[in-house]
C-alpha positions as a printed NumPy array, in Angstrom:
array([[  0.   ,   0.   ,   0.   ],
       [  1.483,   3.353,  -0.348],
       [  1.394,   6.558,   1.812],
       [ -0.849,   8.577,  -0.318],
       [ -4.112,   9.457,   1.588],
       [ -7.197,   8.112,  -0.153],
       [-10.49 ,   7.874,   0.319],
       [-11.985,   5.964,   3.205],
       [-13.874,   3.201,   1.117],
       [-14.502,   0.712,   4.385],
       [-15.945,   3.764,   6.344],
       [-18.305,   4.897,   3.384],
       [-19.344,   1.306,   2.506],
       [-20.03 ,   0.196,   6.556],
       [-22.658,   3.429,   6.752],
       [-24.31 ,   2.236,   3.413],
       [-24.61 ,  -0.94 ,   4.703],
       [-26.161,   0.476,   7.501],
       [-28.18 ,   2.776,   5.9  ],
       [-30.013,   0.294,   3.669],
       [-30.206,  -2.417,   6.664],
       [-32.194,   0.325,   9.137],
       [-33.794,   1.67 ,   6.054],
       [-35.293,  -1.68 ,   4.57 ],
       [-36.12 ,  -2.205,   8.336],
       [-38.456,   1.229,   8.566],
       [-40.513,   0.246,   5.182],
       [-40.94 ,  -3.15 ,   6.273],
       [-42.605,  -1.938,   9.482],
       [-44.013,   1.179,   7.712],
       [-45.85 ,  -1.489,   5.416],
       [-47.335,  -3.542,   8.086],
       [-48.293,  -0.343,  10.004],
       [-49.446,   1.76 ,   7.064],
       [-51.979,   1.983,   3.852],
       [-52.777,   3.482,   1.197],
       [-51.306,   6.919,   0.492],
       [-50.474,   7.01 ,   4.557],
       [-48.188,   4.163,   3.446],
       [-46.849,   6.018,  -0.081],
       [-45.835,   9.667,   2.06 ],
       [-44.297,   7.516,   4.639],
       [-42.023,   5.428,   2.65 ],
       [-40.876,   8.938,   0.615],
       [-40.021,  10.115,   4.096],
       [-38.079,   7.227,   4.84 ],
       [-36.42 ,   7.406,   1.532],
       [-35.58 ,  11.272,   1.856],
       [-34.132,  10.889,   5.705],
       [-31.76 ,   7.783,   4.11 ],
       [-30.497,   9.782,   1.077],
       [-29.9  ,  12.352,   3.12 ],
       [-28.104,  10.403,   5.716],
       [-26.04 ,   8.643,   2.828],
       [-24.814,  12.178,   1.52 ],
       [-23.819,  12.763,   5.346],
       [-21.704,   9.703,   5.275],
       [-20.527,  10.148,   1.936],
       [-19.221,  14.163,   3.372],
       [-17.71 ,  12.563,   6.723],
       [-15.396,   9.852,   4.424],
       [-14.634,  12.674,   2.302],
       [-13.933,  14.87 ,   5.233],
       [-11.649,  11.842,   7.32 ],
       [ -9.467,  11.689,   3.606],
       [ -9.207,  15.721,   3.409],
       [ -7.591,  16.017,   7.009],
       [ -5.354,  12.967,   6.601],
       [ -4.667,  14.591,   2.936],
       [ -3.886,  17.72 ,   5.211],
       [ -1.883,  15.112,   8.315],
       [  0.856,  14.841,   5.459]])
């Protein structure tokens, strides 16, 4: 491996991982709990909150590879 900072690829893939687990978890129980378009404005909810959780953890890998770019 060389000493070149790069981007954190096991960070970003570990909180998309997580991210689609608790995220397939919260339709799942939003379908059992929900109908009709109670169901529909509850699952785009759930999908907004995980997108924008996923650019969060997309800007903290990109963040943890700027300051060790900086570290150097």
């Amino acid at each position: 491996m060389s000493d070149e900072p790069a981007f954190d690829v096991g960070r970003l893939a570990r909180i998309l991982t997580l991210i689609a687990v608790v995220t397939a978890i919260f339709l799942l129980t939003a379908s059992w709990q929900l109908e009709g378009a109670t169901l529909q404005v509850g699952a785009v909810a759930i999908g907004a909150v995980a997108v924008v959780t996923a650019i969060t953890g997309f800007l903290i890998a990109g963040g943890a590879a700027y300051d060790e770019a900086q570290r150097l």
